[in-house]
N, C-alpha and C positions, 0 to 999 in steps of 0.2 A: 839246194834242197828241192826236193820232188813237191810237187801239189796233187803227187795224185789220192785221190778222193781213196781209192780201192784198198789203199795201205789203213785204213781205218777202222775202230770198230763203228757198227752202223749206227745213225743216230737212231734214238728214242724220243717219241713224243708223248709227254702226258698233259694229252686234251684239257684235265684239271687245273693243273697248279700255268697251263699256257707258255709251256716252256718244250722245247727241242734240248734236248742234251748229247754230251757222249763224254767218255771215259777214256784217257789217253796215258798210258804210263803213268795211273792212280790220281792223271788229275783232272775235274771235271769242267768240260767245257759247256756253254750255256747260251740257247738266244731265245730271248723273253717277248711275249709278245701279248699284244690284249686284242680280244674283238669289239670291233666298234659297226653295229650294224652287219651289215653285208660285207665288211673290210676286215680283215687283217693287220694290228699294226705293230710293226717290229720296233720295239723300243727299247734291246741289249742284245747286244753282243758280245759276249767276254769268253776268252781264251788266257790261261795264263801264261804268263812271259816264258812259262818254262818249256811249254807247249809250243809257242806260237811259232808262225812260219811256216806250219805245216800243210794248211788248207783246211785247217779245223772250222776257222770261222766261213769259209767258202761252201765245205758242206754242212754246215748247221744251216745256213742261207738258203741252202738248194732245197735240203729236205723241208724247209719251210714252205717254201716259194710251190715246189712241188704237193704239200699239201694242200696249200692255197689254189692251187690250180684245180686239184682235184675236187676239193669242194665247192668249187665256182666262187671262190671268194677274190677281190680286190686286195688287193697289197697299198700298204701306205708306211714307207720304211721311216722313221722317226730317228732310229739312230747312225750315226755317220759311217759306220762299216755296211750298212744293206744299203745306203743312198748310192755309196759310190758302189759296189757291188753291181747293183740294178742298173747305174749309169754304163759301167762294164760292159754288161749281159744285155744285150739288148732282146735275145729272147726273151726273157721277163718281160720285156714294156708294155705288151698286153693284160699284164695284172695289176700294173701301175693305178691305184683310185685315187 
């Protein structure tokens, strides 16, 4: 199976509810997150099994991480798909807080 990101529709962020989404073959994919201070913290990741394998959860992570960036905020991954993600990516490790 491919990971590539481009096969996808683009995620959505709504700042409100602190969630990244996207919608794949009607089923929605999700990573949740709170702010804490000047941080970011990602505390879900879910894709469903029917979805999964594709790189959904990879760009739900990116376009997070990439917001984070944007708004000069710290990342502090809380749940076990952005830890190992981030261990991965060592580009990220400068948003590591």
């Amino acid at each position: 199976m491919s990971h590539d990101d481009t096969a996808l529709p683009p995620v959505a962020h709504d700042a409100a509810a602190h969630r990244f989404s996207v919608v794949v073959d009607g089923h929605p994919a999700v990573l949740d997150y709170l702010r804490r201070g000047d941080a970011m913290v990602i505390t879900h990741t879910g894709v469903p099994n029917a979805i999964g394998g594709r790189g959904i959860a990879a760009a739900l992570t990116r376009a997070a991480l990439a917001h984070a960036r944007a708004a000069g905020l710290k990342v502090i991954p809380e749940c076990s798909y952005a830890v190992a993600f981030m261990q991965r990516h060592g580009e990220y490790a400068d948003l590591l807080g």
